[in-house]
N, C-alpha and C positions, 0 to 999 in steps of 0.2 A: 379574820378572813377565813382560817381554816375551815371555823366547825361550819359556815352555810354551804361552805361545798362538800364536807365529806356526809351533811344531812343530805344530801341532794342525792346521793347515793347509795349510802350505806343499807337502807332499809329494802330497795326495789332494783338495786342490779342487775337484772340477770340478762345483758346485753349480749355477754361474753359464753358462759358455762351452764345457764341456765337455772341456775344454783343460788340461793339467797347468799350476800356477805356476808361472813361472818364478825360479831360485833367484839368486844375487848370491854370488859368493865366501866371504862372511861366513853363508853358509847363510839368510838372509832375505829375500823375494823382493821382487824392482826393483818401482822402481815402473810403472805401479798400481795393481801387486798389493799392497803392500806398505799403500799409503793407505788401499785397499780394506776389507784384515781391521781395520784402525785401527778405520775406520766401522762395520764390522758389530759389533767389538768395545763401541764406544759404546753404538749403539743398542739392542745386548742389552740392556748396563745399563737402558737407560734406558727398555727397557720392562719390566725388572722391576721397577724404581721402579715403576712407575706400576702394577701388579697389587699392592705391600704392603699393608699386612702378609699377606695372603691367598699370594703368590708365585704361580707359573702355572705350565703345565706344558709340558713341550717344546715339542709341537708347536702351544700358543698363542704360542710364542716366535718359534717357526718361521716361523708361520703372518705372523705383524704385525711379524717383519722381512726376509720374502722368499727365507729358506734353507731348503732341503733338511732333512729332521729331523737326518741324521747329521750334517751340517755344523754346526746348531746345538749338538747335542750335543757335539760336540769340541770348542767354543766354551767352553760352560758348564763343562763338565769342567775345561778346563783355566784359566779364570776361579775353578772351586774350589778346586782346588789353591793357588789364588795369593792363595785367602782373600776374592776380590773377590764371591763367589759362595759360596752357602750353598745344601744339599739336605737338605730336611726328610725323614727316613729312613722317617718314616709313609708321607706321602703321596705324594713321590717328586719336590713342587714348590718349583720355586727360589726362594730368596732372595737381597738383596741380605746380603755376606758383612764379616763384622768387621773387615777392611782398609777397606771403605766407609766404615762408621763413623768409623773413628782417623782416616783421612783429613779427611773432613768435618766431625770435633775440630779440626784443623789450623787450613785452609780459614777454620772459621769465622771465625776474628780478623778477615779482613780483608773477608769476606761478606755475611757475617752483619747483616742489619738487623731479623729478628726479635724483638727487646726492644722496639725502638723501637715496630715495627709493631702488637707484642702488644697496647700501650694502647690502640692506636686497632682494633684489631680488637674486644677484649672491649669498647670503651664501644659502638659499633656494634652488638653484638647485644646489650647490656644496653639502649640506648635504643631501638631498634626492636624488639626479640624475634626478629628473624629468624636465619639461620644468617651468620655474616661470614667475609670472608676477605682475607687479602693474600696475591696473586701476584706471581710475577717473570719478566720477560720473558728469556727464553732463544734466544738467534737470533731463529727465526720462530714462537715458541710463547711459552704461558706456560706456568707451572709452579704448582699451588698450593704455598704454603709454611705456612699456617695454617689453620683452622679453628675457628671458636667459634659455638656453636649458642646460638639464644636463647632465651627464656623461653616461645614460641609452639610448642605442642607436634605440631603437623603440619610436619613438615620436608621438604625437596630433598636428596637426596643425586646432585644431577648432578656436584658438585664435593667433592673431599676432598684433602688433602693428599699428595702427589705427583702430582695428575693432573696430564696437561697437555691442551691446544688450541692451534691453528694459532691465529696470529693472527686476527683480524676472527670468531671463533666464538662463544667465550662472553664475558659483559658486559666480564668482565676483559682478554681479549687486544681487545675493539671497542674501550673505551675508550684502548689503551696504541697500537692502531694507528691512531686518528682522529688523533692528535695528532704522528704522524711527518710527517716534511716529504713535501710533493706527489710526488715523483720518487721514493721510498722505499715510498712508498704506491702509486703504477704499477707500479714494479716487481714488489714483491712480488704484488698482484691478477694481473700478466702471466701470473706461472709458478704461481699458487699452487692453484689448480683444486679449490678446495672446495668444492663444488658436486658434485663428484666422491661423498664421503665423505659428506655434509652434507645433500642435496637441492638444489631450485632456490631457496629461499630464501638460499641461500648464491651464488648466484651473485654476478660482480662487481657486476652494474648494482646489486644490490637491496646489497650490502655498503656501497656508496660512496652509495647514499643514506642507509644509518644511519650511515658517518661522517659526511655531512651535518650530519645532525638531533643529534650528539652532539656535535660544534662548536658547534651553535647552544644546545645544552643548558647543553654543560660533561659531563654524565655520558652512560653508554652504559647503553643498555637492551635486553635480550634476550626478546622474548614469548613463551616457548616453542619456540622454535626449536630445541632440543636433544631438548630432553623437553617431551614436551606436557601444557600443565597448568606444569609449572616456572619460574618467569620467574625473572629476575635484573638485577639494576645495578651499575654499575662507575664507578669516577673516577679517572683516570691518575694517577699519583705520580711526581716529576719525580724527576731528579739535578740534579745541583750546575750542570750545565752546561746544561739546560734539556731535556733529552730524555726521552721518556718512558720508564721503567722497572723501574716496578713499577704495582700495580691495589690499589683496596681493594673490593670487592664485595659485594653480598648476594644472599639466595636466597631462595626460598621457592614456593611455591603462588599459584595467579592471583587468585584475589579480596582477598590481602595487596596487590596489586601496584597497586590501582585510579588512576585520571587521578589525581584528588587526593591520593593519597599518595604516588602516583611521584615527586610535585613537592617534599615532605617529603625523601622519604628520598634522594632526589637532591641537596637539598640539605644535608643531612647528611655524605652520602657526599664532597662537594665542599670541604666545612668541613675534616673530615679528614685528605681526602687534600693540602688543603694547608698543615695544621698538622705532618703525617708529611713533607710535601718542605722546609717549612723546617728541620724540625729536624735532617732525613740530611744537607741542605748545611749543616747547620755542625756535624754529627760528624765 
């Protein structure tokens, strides 16, 4: 798999510095260059996760991981070849490719807590009606990994399976970051500049008073802050070792969301999420 992607680059780089890569005796360039295509390689993936099933086209690939079209392109080309990457022959837009798959067959044995998470997702949108979800915290992101919509037939589609957000964004990354320890939480606000992407309701001051209010809760609450009119609620779901890392969440429309039912389904969502962390510590 390696060497058709790092051919794909190595020789004609200059997306970035302008500058040819330099190569390494073994024909694949020092580092790094070498880290570099690693990372771009990644993030392709994982922004084409995040456009499924629909896939996206070059230059939205381009565009949301910072390369040049033909750089992306030689990217994806040779991510196809490798099977990691699939091109719908219609429309000309990429997919994640059948070696993903088999992989993530693999993978899952040792991954995988969606069985566990599925009960308490579907009882969540069968007792609320709303749409439910578990996430999982990825680095500085979460990742949806579920979805189950409830009986209430006006929906949110802010979140769907493969999206992701930075941390402190939507209900599910606020709640999984209030609950990391104080210095993990500086850090990350230092560099993480969403506010940027976000607007000023994302800045740190206004972030670190909803982890305030979501410590003092237990659950995290988002008011439209993404999409307006969309609100959402989250509740951290622990590991074994006490860290937070994964979210159970809901979603829906503003007047589902009123003072007296946020206190309901908050604490539902809390019941849950710590019926799902005992039972992962002792899987």
């Amino acid at each position: 798999m390696v060497e058709n992607v790092w051919g794909s680059v190595r020789n004609v780089d200059t997306s970035q510095s302008g500058k040819a890569t330099r190569t390494s005796l073994s024909g694949r360039p020092d580092r790094p260059g070498g880290t570099q295509v690693v990372a771009r390689v990644a993030g392709i993936l994982r922004i084409v996760s995040q456009m499924m099933p629909e896939g996206a086209a070059t230059g939205e690939i381009a565009a949301r991981a910072g390369l040049t079209r033909p750089t992306a392109h030689r990217l994806l080309s040779s991510l196809t070849t490798e099977g990691l990457i699939d091109r719908d022959p219609g429309s000309g837009r990429w997919m994640l490719g059948p070696e993903i798959f088999l992989m993530g067959t693999v993978a899952a044995d040792r991954y995988d807590v969606s069985r566990l998470a599925g009960e308490h997702v579907s009882a969540l949108a069968r007792e609320t009606g709303e749409s439910a979800f578990f996430s999982a915290r990825r680095g500085d992101e979460t990742v949806c990994l579920l979805r189950e919509d409830g009986s209430f037939p006006v929906r949110s589609f802010v979140l769907h399976e493969g999206r992701r957000f930075p941390l402190g964004v939507a209900s599910a990354g606020l709640a999984i970051l209030a609950f990391m320890p104080d210095a993990a939480v500086d850090r990350y606000l230092d560099q993480a500049e969403l506010h940027r992407d976000y607007g000023e309701s994302h800045s740190p001051g206004q972030i670190r008073e909803r982890i305030a209010e979501t410590r003092r809760s237990g659950y995290a609450v988002n008011p439209g802050l993404i999409v307006e009119g969309s609100w959402g609620m989250g509740a951290a779901v622990f590991a074994s070792g006490g860290q937070p890392s994964w979210a159970l969440s809901l979603t829906g429309i503003e007047h589902r969301f009123a003072a007296g039912r946020r206190r309901h389904l908050g604490a539902l969502l809390l019941d849950h999420a710590h019926q799902l962390s005992q039972r992962l510590s002792q899987s």
